[in-house]
One Martini backbone bead per residue (centre of mass of N, CA, C, O) as a GRO file, in nm:
protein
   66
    1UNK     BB    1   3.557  11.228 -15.372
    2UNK     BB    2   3.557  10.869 -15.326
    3UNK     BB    3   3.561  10.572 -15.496
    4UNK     BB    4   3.455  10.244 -15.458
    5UNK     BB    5   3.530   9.940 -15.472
    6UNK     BB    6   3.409   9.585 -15.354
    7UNK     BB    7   3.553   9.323 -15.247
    8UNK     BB    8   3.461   9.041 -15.109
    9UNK     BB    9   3.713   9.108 -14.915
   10UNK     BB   10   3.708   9.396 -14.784
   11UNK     BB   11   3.645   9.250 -14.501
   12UNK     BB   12   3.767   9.202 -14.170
   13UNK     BB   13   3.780   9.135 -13.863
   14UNK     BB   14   3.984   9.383 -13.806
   15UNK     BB   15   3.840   9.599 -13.945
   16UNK     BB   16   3.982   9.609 -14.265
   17UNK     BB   17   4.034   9.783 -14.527
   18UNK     BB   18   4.011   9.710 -14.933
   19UNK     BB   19   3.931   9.921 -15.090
   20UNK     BB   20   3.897  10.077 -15.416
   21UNK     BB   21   4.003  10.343 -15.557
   22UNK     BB   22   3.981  10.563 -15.800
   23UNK     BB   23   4.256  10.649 -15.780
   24UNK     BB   24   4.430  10.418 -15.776
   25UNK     BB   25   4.362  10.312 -16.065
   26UNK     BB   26   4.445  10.563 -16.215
   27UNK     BB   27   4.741  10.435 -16.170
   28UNK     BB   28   4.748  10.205 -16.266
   29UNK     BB   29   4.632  10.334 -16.553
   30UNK     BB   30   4.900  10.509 -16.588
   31UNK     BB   31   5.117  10.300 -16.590
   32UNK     BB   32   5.061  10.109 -16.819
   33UNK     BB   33   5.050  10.387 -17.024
   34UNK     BB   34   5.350  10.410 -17.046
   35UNK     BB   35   5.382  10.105 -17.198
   36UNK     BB   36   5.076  10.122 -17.329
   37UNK     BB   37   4.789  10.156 -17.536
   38UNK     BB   38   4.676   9.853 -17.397
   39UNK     BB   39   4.398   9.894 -17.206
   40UNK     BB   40   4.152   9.707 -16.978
   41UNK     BB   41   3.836   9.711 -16.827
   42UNK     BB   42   3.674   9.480 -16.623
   43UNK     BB   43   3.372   9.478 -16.473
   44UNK     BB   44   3.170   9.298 -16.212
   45UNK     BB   45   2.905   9.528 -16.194
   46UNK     BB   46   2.641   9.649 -16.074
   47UNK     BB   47   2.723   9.910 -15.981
   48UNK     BB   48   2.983  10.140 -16.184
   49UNK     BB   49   2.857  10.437 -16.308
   50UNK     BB   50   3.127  10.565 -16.487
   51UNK     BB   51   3.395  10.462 -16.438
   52UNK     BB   52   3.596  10.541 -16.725
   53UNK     BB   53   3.408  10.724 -16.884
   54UNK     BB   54   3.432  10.947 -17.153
   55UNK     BB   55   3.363  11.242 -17.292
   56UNK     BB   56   3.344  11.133 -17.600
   57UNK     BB   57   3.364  10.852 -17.633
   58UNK     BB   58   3.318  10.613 -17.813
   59UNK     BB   59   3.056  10.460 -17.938
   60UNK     BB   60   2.813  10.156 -17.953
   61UNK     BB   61   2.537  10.062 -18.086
   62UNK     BB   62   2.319   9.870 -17.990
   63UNK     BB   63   2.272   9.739 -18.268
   64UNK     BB   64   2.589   9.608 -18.214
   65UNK     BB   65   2.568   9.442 -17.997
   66UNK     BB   66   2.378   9.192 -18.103
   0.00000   0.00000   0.00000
């Protein structure tokens, strides 16, 4: 199953899509990290579910996010 962010533009009058799938980005991030170990993304999304993150991630404690 494919998730997808929809950009402000997502649709037009001929009412073609231009969603963006989980799998594009992670081609995107994947061609990136080819060249460079120094990737950043960031949503700026009211519900973005876990974007990409991975189980075992180092996480920052909330009292340091502060």
């Amino acid at each position: 199953m494919d998730e997808t962010i929809l950009p402000h533009d997502t649709r037009d009058p001929g009412r073609q899509v231009f969603d963006i799938t989980d799998d594009e980005i992670k081609e995107w991030v994947d061609a990136l990290l080819a060249k460079t170990d120094n990737v950043v993304l960031l949503f700026d999304c009211c519900h973005s579910a876990s974007a990409t993150r991975q189980v075992g991630a180092p996480t920052v404690p909330t009292a340091a996010r502060t």
